[in-house]
C-alpha positions as CSV (number, residue, x, y, z in Angstrom):
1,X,51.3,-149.8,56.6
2,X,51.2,-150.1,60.2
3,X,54.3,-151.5,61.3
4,X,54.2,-151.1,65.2
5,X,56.2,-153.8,67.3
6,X,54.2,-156.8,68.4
7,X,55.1,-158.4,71.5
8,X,53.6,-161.5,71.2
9,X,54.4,-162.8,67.7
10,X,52.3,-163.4,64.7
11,X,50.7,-161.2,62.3
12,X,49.8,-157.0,63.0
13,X,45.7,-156.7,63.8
14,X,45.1,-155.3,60.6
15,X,45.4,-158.9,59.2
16,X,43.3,-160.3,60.9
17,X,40.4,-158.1,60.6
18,X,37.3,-159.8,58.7
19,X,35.8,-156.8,57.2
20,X,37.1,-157.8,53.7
21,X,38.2,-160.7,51.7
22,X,39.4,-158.7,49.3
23,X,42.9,-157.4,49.3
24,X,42.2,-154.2,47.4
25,X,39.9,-153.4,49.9
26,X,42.6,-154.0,52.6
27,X,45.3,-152.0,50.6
28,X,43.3,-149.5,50.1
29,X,42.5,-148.8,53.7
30,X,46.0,-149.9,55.2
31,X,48.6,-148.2,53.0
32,X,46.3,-146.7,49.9
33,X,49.6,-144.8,48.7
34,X,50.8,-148.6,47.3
35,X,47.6,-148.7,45.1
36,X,49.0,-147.8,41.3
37,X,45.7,-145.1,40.7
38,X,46.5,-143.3,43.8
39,X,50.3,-142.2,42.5
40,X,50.9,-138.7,41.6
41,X,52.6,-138.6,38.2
42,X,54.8,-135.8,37.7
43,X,54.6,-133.0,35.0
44,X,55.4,-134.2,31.4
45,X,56.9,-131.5,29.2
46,X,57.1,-132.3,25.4
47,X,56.4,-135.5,24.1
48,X,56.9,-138.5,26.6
49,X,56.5,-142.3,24.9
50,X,56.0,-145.2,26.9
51,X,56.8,-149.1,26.0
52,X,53.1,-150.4,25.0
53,X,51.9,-153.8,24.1
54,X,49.7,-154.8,21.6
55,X,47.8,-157.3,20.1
56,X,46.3,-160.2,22.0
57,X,43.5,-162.6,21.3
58,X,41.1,-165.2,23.2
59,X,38.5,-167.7,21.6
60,X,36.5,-170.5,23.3
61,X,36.9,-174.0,21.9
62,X,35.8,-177.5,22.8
63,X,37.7,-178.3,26.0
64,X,37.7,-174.4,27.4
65,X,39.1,-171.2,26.2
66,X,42.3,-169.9,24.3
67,X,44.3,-166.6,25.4
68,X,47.0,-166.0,23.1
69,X,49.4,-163.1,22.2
70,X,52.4,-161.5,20.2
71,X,55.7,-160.4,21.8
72,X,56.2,-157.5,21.0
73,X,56.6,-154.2,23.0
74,X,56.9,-150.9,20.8
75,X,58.0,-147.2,22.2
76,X,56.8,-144.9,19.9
77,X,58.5,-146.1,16.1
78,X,61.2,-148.3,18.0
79,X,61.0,-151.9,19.2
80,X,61.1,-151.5,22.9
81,X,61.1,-155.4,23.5
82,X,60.6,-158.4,21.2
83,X,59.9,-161.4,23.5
84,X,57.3,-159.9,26.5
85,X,54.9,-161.8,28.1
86,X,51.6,-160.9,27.6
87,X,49.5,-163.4,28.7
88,X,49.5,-165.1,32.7
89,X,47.3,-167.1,34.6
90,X,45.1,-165.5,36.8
91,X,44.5,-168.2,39.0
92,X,44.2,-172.3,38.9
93,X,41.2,-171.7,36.5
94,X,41.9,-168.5,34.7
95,X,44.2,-166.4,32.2
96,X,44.6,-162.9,31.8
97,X,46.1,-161.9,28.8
98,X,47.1,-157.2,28.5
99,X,47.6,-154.7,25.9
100,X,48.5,-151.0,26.9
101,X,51.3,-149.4,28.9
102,X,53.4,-152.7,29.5
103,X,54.6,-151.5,33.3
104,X,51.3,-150.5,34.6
105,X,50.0,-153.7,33.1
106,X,52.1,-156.2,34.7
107,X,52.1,-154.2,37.7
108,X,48.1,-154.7,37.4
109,X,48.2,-158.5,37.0
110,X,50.2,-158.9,39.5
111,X,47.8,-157.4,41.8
112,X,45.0,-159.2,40.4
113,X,46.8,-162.4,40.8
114,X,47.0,-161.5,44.7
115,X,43.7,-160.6,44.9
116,X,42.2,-163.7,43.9
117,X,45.0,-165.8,46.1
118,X,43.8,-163.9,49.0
119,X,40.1,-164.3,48.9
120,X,40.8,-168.0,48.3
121,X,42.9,-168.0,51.5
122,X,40.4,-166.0,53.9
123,X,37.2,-167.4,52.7
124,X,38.5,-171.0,51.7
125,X,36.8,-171.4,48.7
126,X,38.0,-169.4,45.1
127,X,36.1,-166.8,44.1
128,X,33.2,-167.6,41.2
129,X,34.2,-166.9,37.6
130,X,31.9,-163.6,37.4
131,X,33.3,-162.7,40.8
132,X,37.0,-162.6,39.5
133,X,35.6,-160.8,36.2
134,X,34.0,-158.2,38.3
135,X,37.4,-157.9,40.4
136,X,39.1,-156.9,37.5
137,X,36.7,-154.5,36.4
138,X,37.2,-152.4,40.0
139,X,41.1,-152.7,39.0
140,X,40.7,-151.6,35.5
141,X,38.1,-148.8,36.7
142,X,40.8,-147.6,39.2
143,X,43.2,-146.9,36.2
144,X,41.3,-144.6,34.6
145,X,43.1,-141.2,36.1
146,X,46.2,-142.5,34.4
147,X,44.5,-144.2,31.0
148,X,43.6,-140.3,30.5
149,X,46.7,-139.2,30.5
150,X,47.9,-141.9,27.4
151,X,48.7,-144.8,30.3
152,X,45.9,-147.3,29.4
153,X,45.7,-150.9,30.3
154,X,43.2,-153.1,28.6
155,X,43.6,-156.5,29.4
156,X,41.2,-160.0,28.1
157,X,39.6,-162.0,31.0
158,X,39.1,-165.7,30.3
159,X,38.7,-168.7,32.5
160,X,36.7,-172.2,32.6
161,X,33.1,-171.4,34.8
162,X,33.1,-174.5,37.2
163,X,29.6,-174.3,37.6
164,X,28.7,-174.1,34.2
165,X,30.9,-176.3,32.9
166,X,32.2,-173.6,30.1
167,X,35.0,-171.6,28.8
168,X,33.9,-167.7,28.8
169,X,35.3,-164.6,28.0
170,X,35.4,-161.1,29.6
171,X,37.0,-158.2,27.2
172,X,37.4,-154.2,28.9
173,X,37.4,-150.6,27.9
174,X,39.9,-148.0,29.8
175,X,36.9,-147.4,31.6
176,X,36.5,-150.7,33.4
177,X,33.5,-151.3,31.3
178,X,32.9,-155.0,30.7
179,X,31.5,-157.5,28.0
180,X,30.9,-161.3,27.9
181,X,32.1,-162.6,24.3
182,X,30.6,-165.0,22.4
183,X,33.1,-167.2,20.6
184,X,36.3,-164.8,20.4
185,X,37.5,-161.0,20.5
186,X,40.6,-159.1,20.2
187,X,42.0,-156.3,21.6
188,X,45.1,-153.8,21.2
189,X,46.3,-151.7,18.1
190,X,46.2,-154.8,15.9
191,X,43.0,-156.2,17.0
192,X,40.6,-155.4,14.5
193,X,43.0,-157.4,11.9
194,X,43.0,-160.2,14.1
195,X,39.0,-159.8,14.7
196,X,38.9,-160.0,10.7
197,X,41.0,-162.9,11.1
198,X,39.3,-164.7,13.2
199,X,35.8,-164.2,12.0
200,X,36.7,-166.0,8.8
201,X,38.5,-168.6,10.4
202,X,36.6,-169.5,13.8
203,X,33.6,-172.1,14.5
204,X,31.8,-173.1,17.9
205,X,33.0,-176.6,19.0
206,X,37.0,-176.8,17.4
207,X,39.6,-178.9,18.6
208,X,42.6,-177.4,20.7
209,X,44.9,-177.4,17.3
210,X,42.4,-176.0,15.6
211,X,41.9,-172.8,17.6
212,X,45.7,-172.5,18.8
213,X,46.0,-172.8,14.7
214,X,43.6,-169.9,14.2
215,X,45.0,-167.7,16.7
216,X,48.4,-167.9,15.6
217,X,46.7,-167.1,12.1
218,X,44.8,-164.3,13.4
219,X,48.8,-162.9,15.2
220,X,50.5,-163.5,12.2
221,X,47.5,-161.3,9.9
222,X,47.7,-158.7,12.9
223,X,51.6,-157.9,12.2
224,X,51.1,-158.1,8.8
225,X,49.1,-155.1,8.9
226,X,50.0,-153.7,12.4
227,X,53.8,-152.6,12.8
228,X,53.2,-152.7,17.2
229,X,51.9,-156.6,16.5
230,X,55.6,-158.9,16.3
231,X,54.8,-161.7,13.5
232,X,56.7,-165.4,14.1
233,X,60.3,-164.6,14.8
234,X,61.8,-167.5,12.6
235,X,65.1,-166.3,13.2
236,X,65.3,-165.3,16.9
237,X,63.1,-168.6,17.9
238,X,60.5,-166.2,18.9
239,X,56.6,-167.2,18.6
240,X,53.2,-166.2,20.2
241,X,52.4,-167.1,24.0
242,X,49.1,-169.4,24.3
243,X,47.7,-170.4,27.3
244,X,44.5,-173.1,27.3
245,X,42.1,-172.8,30.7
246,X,40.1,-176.5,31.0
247,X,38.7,-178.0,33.6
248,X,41.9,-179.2,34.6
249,X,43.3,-176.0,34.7
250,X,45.4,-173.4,33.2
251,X,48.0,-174.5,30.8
252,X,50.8,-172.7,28.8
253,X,51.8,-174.5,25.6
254,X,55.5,-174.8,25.4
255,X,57.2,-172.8,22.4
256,X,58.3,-176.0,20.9
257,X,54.4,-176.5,20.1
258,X,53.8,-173.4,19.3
259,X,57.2,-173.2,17.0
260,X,56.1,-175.7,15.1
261,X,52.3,-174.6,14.1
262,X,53.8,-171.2,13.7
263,X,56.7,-172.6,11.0
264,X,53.3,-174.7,9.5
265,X,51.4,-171.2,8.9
266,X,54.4,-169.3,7.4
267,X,55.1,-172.3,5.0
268,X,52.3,-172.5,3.8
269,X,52.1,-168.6,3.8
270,X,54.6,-168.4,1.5
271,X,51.9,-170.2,-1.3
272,X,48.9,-168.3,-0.1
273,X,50.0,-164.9,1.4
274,X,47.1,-163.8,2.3
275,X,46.0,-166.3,4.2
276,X,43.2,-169.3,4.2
277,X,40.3,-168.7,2.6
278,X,36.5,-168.7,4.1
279,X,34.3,-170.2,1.8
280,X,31.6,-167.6,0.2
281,X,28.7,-169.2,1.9
């Protein structure tokens, strides 16, 4: 980035340029060699493993949306990590939660993150709820030179829509390619356990201990069939991260909440392993 001296004080005139109100836009012109999808990886010989998360889940509810998800990092057949954080706020009024290569994914939040603080700052305003789903979409898309090479990040998108007056969710392919969900989806390798889950367990219109119920459900029947998902941790104090986006914001339930709906479903676990049950019809 262009660091010549400045007499007078204040910011460089590359920071004050209008052009753009987005940052990527002004990375990728001012110092593009910062940009994660424009690093030249080296040569890999033999096998090369990288610490991936996994499972993660969003559903809407009553008051807004859900974004929850397990702790656990794996490297191959080892445990890389058992208490990562896999779900963030994206801004006042959104959550991302990721699954993929846990460094690049971080690393992709983060910038997503700035990217929505700095439109908010130059323009005044935040930008719209399809605006900062079509954001991530360009960040996702960028990643695609390194998702072919086995370092894919595929995160969830959810906020609460202002102007709508709704909770709505945003999944992604490695691609970039992007889908409004109705009602909840899952992604990661334990997703389509947790999709089962969820299916039998989920309706339009439940309460925020219902749904933060279901998706800790939903986690627990993803590790149980999933060895990258990390189940209740009874032992280590170790639960599931939720976060709940409402019109007053975004809001990260403390573990001692989710501890004790966790300790509820493995109690009752221990009658009915498999689960609750759906009625037939």
């Amino acid at each position: 980035m262009n660091s010549t001296p400045r007499t007078g004080g204040g910011l460089p005139p590359a920071f004050m340029a209008s052009e753009t109100s987005s940052f990527l836009d002004f990375l990728s012109v001012q110092a593009p060699e910062l940009l994660p999808a424009n690093r030249d990886l080296p040569a890999v010989r033999g096998a090369f493993e990288a610490p991936h998360g996994t499972t993660i889940v969003a559903a809407g509810y009553a008051d807004g949306v859900l974004v929850a998800g397990d702790r656990r990092v794996t490297m191959g057949n080892v445990i890389a990590h058992r208490e990562y954080d896999k779900v963030f706020p994206g801004d006042e009024h959104s959550a991302i939660a990721i699954a993929g290569t846990a460094g690049l994914a971080v690393e992709l939040v983060k910038l997503f993150q700035l990217e929505l603080e700095h439109y908010e700052k130059i323009e005044g305003t935040p930008l719209s709820l399809d605006g900062k789903a079509n954001r991530l979409t360009t960040m996702v898309r960028g990643n695609l030179g390194m998702a072919m090479q086995g370092l894919a990040v595929v995160p969830i998108f959810a906020g609460y829509d202002l102007d709508r007056g709704v909770g709505r969710i945003f999944s992604y392919d490695v691609t970039g390619g992007r889908t409004e969900e109705t009602g909840f989806t899952a992604t990661g390798s334990g997703s389509v356990y947790a999709r089962g889950s969820m299916k039998k367990l989920y309706r339009a219109g439940m309460s925020e201990n219902e749904v933060v119920t279901a998706a800790v459900q939903a986690l627990y029947d993803a590790a149980d069939d999933d060895s990258a998902t990390g189940g209740p941790d009874l032992t280590r104090r170790l639960f599931p991260l939720v976060a709940l986006v409402t019109e007053d914001g975004y809001r990260q339930l403390p573990q001692e909440e989710i501890a004790a709906i966790a300790q509820a479903v493995v109690d009752r676990r221990l009658e009915a392993p498999e689960g609750p049950r759906a009625p037939v019809l």
